[in-house]
C-alpha positions as CSV (number, residue, x, y, z in Angstrom):
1,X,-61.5,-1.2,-171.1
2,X,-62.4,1.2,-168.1
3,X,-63.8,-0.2,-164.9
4,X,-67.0,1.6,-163.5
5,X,-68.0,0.4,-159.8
6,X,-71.6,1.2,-159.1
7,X,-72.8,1.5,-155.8
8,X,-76.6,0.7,-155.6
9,X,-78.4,-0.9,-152.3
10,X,-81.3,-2.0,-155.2
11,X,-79.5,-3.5,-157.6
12,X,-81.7,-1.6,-159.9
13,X,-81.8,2.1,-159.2
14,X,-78.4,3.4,-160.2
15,X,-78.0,0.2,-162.8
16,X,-81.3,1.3,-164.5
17,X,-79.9,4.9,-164.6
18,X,-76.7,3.5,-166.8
19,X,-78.5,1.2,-169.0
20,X,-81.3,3.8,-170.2
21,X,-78.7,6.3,-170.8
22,X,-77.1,3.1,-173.6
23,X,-80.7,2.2,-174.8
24,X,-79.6,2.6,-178.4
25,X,-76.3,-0.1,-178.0
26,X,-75.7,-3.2,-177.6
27,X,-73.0,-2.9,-175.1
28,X,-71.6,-0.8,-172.8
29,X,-68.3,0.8,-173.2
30,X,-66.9,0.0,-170.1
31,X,-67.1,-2.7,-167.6
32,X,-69.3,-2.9,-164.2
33,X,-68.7,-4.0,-160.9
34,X,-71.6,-3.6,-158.7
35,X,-71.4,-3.6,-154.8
36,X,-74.6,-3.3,-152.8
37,X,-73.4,-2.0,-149.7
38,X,-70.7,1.5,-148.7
39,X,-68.9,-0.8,-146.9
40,X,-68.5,-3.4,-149.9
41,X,-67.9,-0.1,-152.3
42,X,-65.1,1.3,-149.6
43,X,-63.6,-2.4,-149.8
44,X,-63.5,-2.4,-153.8
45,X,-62.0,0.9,-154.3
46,X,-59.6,-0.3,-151.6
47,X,-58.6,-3.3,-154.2
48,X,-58.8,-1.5,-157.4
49,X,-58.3,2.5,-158.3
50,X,-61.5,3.0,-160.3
51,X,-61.7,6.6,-161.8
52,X,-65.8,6.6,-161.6
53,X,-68.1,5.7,-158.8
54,X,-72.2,5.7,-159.2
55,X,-73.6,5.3,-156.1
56,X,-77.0,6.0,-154.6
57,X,-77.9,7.4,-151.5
58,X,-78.2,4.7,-149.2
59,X,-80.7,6.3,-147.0
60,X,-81.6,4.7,-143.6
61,X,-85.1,3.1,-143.2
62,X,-87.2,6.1,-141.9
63,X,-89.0,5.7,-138.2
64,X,-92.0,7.5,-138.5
65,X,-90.7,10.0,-136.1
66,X,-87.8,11.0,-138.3
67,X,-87.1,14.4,-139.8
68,X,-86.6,14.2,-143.6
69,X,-82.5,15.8,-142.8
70,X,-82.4,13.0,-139.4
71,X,-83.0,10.7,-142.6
72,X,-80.9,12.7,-145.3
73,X,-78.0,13.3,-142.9
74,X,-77.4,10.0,-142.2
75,X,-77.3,8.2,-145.3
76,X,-74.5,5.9,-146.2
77,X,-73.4,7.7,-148.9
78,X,-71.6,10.6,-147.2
79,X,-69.2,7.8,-145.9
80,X,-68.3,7.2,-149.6
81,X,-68.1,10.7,-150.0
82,X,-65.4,10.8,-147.1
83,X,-63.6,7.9,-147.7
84,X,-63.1,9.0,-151.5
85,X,-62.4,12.6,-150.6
86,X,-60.4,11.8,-147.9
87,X,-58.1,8.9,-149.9
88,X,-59.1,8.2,-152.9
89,X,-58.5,11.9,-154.8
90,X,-58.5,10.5,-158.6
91,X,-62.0,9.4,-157.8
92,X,-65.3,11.3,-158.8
93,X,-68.9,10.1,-157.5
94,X,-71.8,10.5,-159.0
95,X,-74.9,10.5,-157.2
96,X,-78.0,9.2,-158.0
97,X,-81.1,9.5,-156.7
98,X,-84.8,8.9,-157.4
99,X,-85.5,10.5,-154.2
100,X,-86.6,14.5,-154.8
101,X,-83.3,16.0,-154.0
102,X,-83.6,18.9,-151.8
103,X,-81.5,21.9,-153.1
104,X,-79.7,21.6,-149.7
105,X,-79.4,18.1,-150.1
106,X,-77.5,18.9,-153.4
107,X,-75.4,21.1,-151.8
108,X,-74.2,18.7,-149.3
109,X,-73.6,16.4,-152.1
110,X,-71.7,18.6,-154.2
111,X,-69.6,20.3,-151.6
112,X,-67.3,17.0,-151.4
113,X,-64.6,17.7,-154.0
114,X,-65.1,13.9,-154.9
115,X,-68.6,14.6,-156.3
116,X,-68.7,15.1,-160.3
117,X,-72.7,15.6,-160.3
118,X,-75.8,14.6,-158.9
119,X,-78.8,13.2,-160.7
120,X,-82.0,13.5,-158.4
121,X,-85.5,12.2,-160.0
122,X,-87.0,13.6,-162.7
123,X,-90.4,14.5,-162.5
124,X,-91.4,14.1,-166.5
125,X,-90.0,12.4,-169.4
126,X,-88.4,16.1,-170.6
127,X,-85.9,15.6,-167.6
128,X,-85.4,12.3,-167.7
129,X,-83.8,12.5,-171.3
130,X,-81.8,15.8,-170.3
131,X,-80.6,13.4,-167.0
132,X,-80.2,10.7,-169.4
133,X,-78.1,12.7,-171.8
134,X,-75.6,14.2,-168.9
135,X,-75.2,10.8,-167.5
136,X,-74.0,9.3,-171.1
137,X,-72.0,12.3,-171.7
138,X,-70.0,11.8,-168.3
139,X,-70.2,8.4,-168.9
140,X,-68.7,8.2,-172.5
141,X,-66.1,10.9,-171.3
142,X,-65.0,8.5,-168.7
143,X,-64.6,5.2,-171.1
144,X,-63.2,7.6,-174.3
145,X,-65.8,6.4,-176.1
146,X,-68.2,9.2,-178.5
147,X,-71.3,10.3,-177.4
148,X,-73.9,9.9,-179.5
149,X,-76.8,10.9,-178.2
């Protein structure tokens, strides 16, 4: 069985993301290893090879004198970008974000070679089943299992 290591400072956001997209089954097709920290996620990928990382932003606690890109640039997550990019090239990220993703934030996102996709928040239930839908396709790709959704 594949290994999926999810990256998510909430425990909830990026889990929550995964386990909507399997509503319908009892089990997942693959197993989970969650880190809530880059540095724990850097550390895991260090001790195992996994093919697919889920990992939220990990955006810094905003002073109220930040810029929104002071805040955006700075986020965590662009140091799992690196690291994977930069030593890990069998490894695709996905992002994934509740936060509205700026189209420049996307960008950034996807201009790493690491990055598979990025889910941003959907704004109504339309785009949360097409998000929903992507992510389970990508998702049962990665284990070989058959979508069915």
């Amino acid at each position: 069985m594949k290994k999926l290591l999810i990256a998510d400072e909430d425990l909830d956001t990026v889990q929550g993301y995964v386990y909507r997209a399997y509503l319908e089954t009892d089990e997942l097709p693959f197993e989970v290893q969650i880190t809530t920290t880059v540095d724990e996620a850097i550390r895991e990928l260090k001790r195992f090879p996994y093919e697919l990382v889920l990992s939220s932003e990990f955006l810094p606690e905003a002073a109220p004198e930040m810029l929104w890109d002071d805040v955006f640039y700075k986020g965590d997550v662009l140091r799992l970008l690196e690291f994977c990019t930069d030593n890990m090239p069998q490894t695709k990220v996905c992002v994934v974000t509740f936060f509205t993703m700026t189209p420049e934030g996307e960008e950034l996102y996807r201009s790493y070679p690491c990055v598979l996709d990025v889910f941003g928040r959907p704004m109504n239930d339309r785009e949360y089943k097409a998000k929903d839908k992507r992510l389970r396709k990508i998702l049962d790709a990665y284990a070989g299992a058959k979508t069915v959704v």
